[in-house]
Short mmCIF file of the C-alpha atoms (twelve columns), coordinates in Angstrom:
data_MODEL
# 
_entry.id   MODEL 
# 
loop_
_atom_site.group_PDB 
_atom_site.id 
_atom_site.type_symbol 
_atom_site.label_atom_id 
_atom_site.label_alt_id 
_atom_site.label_comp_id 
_atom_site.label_asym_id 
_atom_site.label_seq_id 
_atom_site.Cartn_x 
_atom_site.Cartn_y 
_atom_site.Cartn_z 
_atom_site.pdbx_PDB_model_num 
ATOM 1  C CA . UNK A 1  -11.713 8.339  76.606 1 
ATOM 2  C CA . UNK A 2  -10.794 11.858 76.794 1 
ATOM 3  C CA . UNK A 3  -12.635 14.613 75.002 1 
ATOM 4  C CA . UNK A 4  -11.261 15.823 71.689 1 
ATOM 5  C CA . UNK A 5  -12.396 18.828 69.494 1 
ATOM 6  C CA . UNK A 6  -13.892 18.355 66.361 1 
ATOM 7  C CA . UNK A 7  -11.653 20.163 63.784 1 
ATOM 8  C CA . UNK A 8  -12.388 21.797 60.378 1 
ATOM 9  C CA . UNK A 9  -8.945  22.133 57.645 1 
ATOM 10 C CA . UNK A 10 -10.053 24.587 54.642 1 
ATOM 11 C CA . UNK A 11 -8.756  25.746 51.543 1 
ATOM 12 C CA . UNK A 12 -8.037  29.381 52.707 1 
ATOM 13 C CA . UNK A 13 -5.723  30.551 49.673 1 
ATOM 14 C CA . UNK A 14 -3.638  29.254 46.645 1 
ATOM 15 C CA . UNK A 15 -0.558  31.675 45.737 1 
ATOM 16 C CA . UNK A 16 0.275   29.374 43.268 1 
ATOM 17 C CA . UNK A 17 -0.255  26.309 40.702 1 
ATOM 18 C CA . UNK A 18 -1.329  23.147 42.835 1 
ATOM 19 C CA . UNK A 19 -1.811  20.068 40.165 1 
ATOM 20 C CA . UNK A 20 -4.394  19.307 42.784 1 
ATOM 21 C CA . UNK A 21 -8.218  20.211 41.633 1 
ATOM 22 C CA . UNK A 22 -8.730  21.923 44.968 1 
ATOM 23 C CA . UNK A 23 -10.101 24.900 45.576 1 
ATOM 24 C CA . UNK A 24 -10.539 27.987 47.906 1 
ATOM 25 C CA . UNK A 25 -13.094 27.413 50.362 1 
ATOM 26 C CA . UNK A 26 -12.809 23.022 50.457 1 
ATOM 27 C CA . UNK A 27 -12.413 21.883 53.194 1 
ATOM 28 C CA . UNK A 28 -12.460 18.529 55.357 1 
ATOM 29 C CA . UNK A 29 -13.277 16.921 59.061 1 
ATOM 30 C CA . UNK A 30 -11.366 15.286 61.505 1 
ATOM 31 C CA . UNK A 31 -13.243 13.753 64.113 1 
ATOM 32 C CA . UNK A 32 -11.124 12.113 66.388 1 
ATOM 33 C CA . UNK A 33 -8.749  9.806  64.348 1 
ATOM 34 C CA . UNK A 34 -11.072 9.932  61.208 1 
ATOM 35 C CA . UNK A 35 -10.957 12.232 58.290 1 
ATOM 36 C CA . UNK A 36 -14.404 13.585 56.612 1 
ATOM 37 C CA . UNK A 37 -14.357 14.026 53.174 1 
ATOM 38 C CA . UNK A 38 -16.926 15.303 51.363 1 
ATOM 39 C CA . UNK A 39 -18.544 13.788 48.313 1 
ATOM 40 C CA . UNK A 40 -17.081 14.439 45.389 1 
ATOM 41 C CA . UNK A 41 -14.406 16.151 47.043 1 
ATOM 42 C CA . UNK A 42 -10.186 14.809 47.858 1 
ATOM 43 C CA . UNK A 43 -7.311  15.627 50.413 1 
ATOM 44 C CA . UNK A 44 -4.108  15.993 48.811 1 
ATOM 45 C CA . UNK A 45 -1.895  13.519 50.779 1 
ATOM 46 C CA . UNK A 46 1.233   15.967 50.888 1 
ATOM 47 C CA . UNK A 47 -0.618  18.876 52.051 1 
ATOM 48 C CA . UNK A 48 -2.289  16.140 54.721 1 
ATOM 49 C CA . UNK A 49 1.145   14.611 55.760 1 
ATOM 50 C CA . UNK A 50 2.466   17.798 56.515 1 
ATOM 51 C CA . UNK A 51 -0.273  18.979 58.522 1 
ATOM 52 C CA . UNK A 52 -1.220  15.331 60.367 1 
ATOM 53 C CA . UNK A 53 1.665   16.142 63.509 1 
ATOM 54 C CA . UNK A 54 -0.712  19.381 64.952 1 
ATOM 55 C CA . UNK A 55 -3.677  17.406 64.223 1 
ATOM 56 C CA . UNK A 56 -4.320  15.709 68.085 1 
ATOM 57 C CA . UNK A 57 -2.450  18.777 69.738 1 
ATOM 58 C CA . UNK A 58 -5.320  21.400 68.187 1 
ATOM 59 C CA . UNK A 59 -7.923  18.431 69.602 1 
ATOM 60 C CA . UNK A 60 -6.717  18.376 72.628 1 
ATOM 61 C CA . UNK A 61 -9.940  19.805 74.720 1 
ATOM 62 C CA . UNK A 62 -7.470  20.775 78.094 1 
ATOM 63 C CA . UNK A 63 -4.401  21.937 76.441 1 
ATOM 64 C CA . UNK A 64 -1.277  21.823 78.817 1 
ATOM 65 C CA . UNK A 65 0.172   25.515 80.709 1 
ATOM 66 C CA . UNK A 66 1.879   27.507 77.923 1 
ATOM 67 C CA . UNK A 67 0.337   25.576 74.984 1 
ATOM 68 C CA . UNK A 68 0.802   27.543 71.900 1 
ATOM 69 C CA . UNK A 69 -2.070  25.596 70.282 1 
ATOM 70 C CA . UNK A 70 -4.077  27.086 72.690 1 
ATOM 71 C CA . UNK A 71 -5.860  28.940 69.677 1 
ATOM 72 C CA . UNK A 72 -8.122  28.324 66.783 1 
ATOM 73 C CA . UNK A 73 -7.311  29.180 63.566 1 
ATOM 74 C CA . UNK A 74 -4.052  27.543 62.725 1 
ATOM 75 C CA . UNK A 75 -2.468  28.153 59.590 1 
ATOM 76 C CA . UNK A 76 -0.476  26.000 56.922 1 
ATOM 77 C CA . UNK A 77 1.194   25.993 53.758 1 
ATOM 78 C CA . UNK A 78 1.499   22.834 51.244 1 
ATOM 79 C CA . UNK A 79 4.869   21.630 51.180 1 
ATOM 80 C CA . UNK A 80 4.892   21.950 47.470 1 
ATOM 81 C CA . UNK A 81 6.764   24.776 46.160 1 
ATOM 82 C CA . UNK A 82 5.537   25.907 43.279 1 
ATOM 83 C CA . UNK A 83 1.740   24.971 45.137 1 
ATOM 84 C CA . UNK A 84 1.511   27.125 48.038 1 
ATOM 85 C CA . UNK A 85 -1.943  25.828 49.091 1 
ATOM 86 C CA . UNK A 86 -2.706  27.522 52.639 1 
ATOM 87 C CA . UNK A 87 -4.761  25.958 54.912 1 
ATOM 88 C CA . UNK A 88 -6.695  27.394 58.384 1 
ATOM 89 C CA . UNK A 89 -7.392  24.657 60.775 1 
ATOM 90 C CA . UNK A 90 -10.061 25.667 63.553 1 
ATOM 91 C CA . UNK A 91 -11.744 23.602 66.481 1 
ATOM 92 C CA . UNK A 92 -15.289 23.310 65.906 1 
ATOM 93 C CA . UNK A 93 -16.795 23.756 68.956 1 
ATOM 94 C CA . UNK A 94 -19.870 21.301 69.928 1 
ATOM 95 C CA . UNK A 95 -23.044 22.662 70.133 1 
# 
C-alpha cells in the first residue's frame, strides 16, 4: 500500500451565517480513508462533500509532474451561500 499524507481540514474563517455550530479554529483528520473527529465536535456534510474530490490528490505522498496539489495549504469555501465557511487543508507531515 502506497504512502499517503496525513491531512488536517480547519475552520480558517466564516464571512457569513453557517446554521452549523462550527467555529474558527475546528478542525478534523483524515487519515487515509477515515475521518477524525474530535469529541464533542461535527463535520458539516455539505462543506465535507464539496471538499471529499481533493481529499486523496493532497495525500498523495509522490504527486505526478505538474501537480498543482503539489502544495499545502489548500483552501475552500462551503457551498452554502449565505455560509461562506472557509476551510485550509494542509498535509501533516509524519514525524
Amino acid at each position: 500500500m502506497k504512502k499517503m499524507y496525513k491531512l488536517k481540514v480547519t475552520v480558517e474563517k466564516i464571512d457569513g451565517y453557517c446554521n452549523q455550530p462550527l467555529l474558527v479554529g475546528d478542525s478534523f483528520l483524515l487519515d487515509g480513508g477515515k475521518i477524525i473527529i474530535p469529541e464533542g465536535k461535527h463535520v458539516c456534510m455539505w462543506a465535507l462533500q464539496s471538499m471529499m474530490p481533493i481529499f486523496p490528490l493532497l495525500q498523495r505522498v509522490e504527486p505526478e509532474k505538474g501537480d498543482w496539489t503539489g502544495k499545502s495549504g489548500q483552501v475552500f469555501v462551503c457551498p452554502d451561500p449565505k455560509g461562506r465557511v472557509h476551510f485550509r487543508i494542509e498535509r501533516l507531515v509524519e514525524q
